[in-house]
Every structure is written in C-alpha cells, then in structure tokens.
LUMROSE-300469 format. One record per residue (C-alpha): residue in one letter; x, y, z. Coordinates in steps of 0.25 Angstrom, whole numbers, plus 2048, in hexadecimal, padded with zeros to 3 digits. Example, Ala and Ser with C-alpha at 12.3 -4.5 7.8 and 13.67 -1.06 7.14 Angstrom:
BEGIN
a8317EE81F/s8377FC81D/
This chain:
BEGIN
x1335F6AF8/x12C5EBAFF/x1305DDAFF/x1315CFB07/x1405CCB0D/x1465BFB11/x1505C3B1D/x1555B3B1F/x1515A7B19/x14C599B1F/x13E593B22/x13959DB2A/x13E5A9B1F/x1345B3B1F/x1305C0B18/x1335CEB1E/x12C5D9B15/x1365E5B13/x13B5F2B0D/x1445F0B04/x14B5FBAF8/x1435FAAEA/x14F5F2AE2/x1525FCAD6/x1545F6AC8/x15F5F3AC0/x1635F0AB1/x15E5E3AAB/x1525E6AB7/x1455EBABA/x13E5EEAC7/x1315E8AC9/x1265EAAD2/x1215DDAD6/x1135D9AD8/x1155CDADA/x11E5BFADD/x11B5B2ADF/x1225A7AE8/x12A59BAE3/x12F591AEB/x13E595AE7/x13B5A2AF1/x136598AFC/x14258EAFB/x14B59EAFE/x1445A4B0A/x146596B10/x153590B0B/x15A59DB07/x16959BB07/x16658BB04/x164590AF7/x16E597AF0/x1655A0AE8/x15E5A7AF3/x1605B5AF5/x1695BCB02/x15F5C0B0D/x1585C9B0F/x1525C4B03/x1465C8AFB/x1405BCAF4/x1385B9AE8/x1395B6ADA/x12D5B6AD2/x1265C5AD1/x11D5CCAC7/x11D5DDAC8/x11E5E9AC0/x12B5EEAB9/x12D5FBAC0/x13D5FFABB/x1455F9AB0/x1555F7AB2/x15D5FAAA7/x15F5F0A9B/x1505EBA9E/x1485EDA8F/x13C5E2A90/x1365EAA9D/x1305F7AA0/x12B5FFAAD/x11C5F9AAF/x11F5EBAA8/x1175E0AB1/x1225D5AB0/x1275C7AB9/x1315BFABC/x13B5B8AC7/x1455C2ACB/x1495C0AD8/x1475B9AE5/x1575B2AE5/x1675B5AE5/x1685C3AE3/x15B5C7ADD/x1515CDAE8/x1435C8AE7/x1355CBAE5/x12F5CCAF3/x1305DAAF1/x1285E7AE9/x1345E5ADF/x13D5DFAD7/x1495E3ACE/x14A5D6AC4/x1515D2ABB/x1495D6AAC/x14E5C8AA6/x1465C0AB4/x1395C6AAF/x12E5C9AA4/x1215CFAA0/x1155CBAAA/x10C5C4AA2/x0FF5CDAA1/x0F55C3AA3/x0FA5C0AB2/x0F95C8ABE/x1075CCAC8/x1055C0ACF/x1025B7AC5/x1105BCABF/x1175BBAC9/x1145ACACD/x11B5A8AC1/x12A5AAABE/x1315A2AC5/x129594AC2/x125599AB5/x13359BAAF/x13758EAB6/x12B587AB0/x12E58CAA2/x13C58AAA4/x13A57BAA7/x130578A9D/x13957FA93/x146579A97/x14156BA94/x13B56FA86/x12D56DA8A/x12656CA7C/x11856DA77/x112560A78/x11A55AA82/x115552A8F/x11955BA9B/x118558AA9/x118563AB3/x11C55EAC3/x114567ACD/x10B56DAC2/x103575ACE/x11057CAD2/x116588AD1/x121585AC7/x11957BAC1/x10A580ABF/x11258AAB3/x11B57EAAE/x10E576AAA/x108581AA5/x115587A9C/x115579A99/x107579A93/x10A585A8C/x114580A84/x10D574A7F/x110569A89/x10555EA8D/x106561A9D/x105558AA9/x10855CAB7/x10A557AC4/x101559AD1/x0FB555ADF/x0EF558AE3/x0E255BADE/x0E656BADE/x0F356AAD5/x0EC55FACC/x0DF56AACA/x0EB576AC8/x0F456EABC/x0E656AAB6/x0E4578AB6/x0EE57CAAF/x0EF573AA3/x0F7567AA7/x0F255AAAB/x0F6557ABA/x0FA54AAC0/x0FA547ACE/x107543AD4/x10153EAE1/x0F9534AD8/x100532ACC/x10F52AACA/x117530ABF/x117524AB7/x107524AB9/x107532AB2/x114531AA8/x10B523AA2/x0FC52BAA2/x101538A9D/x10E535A94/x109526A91/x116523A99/x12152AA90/x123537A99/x121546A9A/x12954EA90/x12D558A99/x12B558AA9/x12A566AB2/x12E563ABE/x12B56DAC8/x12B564AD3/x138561AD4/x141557ADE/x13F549ADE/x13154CAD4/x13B54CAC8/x13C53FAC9/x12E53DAC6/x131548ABB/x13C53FAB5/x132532AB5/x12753AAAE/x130540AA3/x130538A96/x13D534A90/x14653EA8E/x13D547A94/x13E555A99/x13D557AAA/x13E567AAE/x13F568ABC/x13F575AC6/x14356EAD3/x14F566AD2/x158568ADE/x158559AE3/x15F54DAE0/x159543AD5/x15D536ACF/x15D53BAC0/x15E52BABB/x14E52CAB5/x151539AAD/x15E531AA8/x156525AA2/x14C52EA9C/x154539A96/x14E544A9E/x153552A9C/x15255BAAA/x14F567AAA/x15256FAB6/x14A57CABA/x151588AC3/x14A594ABE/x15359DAC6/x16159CAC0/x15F5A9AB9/x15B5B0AC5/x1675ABACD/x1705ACAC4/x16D5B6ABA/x16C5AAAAF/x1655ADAA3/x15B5B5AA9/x1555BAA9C/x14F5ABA9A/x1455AEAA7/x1405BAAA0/x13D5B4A93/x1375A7A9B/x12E5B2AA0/x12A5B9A92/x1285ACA8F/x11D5A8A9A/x1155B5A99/x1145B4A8A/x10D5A4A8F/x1075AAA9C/x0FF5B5A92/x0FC5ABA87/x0F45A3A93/x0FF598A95/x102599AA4/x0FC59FAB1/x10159DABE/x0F8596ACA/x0FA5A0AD5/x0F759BAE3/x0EB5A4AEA/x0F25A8AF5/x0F55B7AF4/x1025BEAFA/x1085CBAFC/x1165CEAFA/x1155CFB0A/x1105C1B0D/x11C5BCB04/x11F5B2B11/x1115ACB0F/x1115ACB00/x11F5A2B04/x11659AB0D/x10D597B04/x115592AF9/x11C588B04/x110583B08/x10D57CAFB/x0FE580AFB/x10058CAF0/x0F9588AE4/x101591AD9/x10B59CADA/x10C5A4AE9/x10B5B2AE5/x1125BEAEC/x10B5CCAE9/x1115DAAEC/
C-alpha cells in the first residue's frame, strides 16, 4: 500500500511517499481503508520534535491520527463492525500504533464508531481527536443545561466543537476571538463572541455574568490564558483545559475554589487505558452529529494524501480556517 513516511524527525522533516505491506488484522481489529484524515497540531509538534516527546513513534514512522474509511476485514472478538461499515476515529499516528498516512489501517474497534451518515469522509474525519477532547472536557466538568459557559479560542479546531457540544447540551455559550473573521465564525455557530484584543476579562465576566462568573470555562487556548480562564470562572467554578504543560501560580483558583480539569485525550491510545470510553464518546457524537448538533468547519484548502508536507504547512501557518484535511 501507499503511504507518507517520516525517516528522521526535526524542523526540516519532510514526507517520502512509499510502498509499504498492507498491515493484516488482528483480534479485537478491523482493517480499514481510509479515505480520509485530517491533521492536528499533536502530528506537527512529532515530525518536528520527535524524540522530545516521549509519545512519538520510532522512525521511520508513519503519522497520523484522525481517519475516516471503510471497514474492509474484521479481527476476531470484533461484534459492533461488519465488512462495508463506513466508520471513524483516532487510531494511530503515536507509540507503537502506525498511522494514517497511508491506504490503511488496522485500529483498534474500541478507538472508532459509525461515521455519522449525514457527513461526508472528510468531514468525518476532521473530527475524533478534538471532538472526543471537547466532549471529554465539557463533560469532565459537568457542564449542565442552563449554565454560563465560556469557550477560549471558539474558532479553533478543539474549540469551534467544544462551543457547539456545549450548546447541544443546553449551556448559554460565549466564546473568545480576535479579528473580524473568528468573531463572524463563533457568531456562526451559535455562541456569542467577545473579542480578546478589545475586551478585559473583567470587562466581559461584569456584561455577561453581571460580574459573578462563567460556570464552566473551555479552555482550549491553554498556557498563560488559564489564568484568564481562572479570572473569568465564577466561584467554585468549573475550568477544563486542553493545554496545560507550562508552569502557573494556582493562588486565584485557590481563593475561588475552582476545580481543573485537565484534558490529554491520548491516554488510552498510549497506554491502552480504557479505550472503550473513546468509542462510546463517538457513538455519542454521531447520535448529536445526525440529530443536527454539531458540523465541523473545514478549511478550503484541499489536499491529497501525497501533499501531506503541505497539508502540515498549512496548519503552521495559522491561516487555516477549520480543520486541514488529508484525502486518500
């Protein structure tokens, strides 16, 4: 089969397309031909670190987590599946799992589930990896319906699902921008955007919340932002963040009582931990994708498995606007 190899990783990584054996399935397993994966910024932080971070996989490598395909073999043990089922999910891509680069992959039937019939491949496949973080976030901090939720970096890729997932389950959502383009995107989809460039938290925490807080913050901004996460949060509020590998001063979430609520949605990929929770996160979102409750934003650039070294680039370059899309 076809796929995109990483020989040796560093800032100047690049792609080699080769000929690699068609893995063969195994119990517990289906083999999927995938037509379709999309790129996160967890696969741009491998080709360029790869070592640096101790869930990167030995080179060569094939990256790549998020896919959509066809189930073409079924493992044994594997009931919920059948040769021809259209399924998604994110399989692969680090440790020992290959990726999904490539015309196939063998995953692992509880890191998948039923493509939801009202999106196309690509759609599908822009969504595992920050739609399970997003639901696993929100739902980690017990959003509830009625609640004041904020959503950091609304027009991103994590968080353009964790404000919509949020307005699914009842919430009154807010979300943070810049510029004229991410404001119009969070208006879009149902939230009520504030600019971050213009606006001070407190400016926003007194004309939203009247001053006493968001219920729950979504932080998918991350670093030094979760202060302004903390500040936001009413007391004894609930702060979910998906980027938390910095050092912070945790003296404001002390005085308020915050709980946090930190979000690493690859633990059961790296180390085979409950791995049946992703699947029934993803029956979950299909049953809310097919009611009409969330739709990926795709950017409108348009890559074959082939440019996947341009399809990287353009997710660095912070101009994508929505998920970057890798077709097969």
């Amino acid at each position: 089969m076809k796929a995109m190899m990483i020989n040796a990783y560093g800032e100047d990584a690049v792609f080699e397309a080769v000929e690699v054996n068609k893995p063969e399935v195994k119990a517990g397993h289906v083999l999927v031909k995938i037509a379709a994966s999309s790129v996160n910024m967890v696969d741009t932080m491998i080709r360029k670190m790869g070592k640096d971070l101790p869930l990167s996989p030995d080179t060569p490598a094939i990256l790549g987590m998020d896919f959509a395909g066809t189930v073409k073999e079924v493992g044994d043990d594997v009931t919920a599946y059948a040769v021809g089922d259209e399924v998604y999910g994110c399989a692969g891509g680090l440790a020992d799992l290959p990726g999904t680069l490539a015309e196939y992959i063998v995953a692992d039937s509880n890191l998948i589930g039923r493509k939801p019939v009202n999106l196309t491949m690509r759609e599908a496949a822009a969504l595992p990896l920050v739609a399970i973080t997003a639901y696993e976030g929100l739902t980690r901090a017990g959003i509830k319906q009625g609640q004041k939720v904020l959503v950091h970096g609304g027009s991103g890729g994590v968080g353009h699902i964790a404000l919509q997932l949020a307005k699914d389950f009842g919430a009154e959502v807010y979300s943070t921008g810049g510029g004229d383009q991410q404001m119009a995107l969070i208006e879009q989809l149902g939230a009520t955007a504030i600019n971050y460039k213009t606006e001070s938290v407190e400016n926003y925490v007194a004309a939203h919340t009247n001053g006493a807080g968001f219920d729950l913050v979504f932080d998918s901004v991350g670093g030094a932002n979760i202060i302004n996460s903390f500040e936001a949060a009413a007391l004894n509020g609930q702060v979910a963040t998906t980027v938390s590998l910095c050092e912070l001063d945790l003296s404001l979430a002390h005085f308020k009582g915050l709980s946090l609520h930190v979000v690493f949605m690859l633990i059961p990929m790296l180390h085979h931990y409950k791995r049946e929770q992703h699947a029934e996160i993803l029956r979950n979102l299909t049953r809310i994708i097919e009611s009409g409750g969330l739709k990926p934003v795709l950017d409108d650039h348009h890559f074959r498995l082939e440019q996947a070294g341009q399809a990287h680039a353009r997710l660095e370059s912070g101009q994508a606007m929505g998920k970057v899309v890798i077709e097969n």
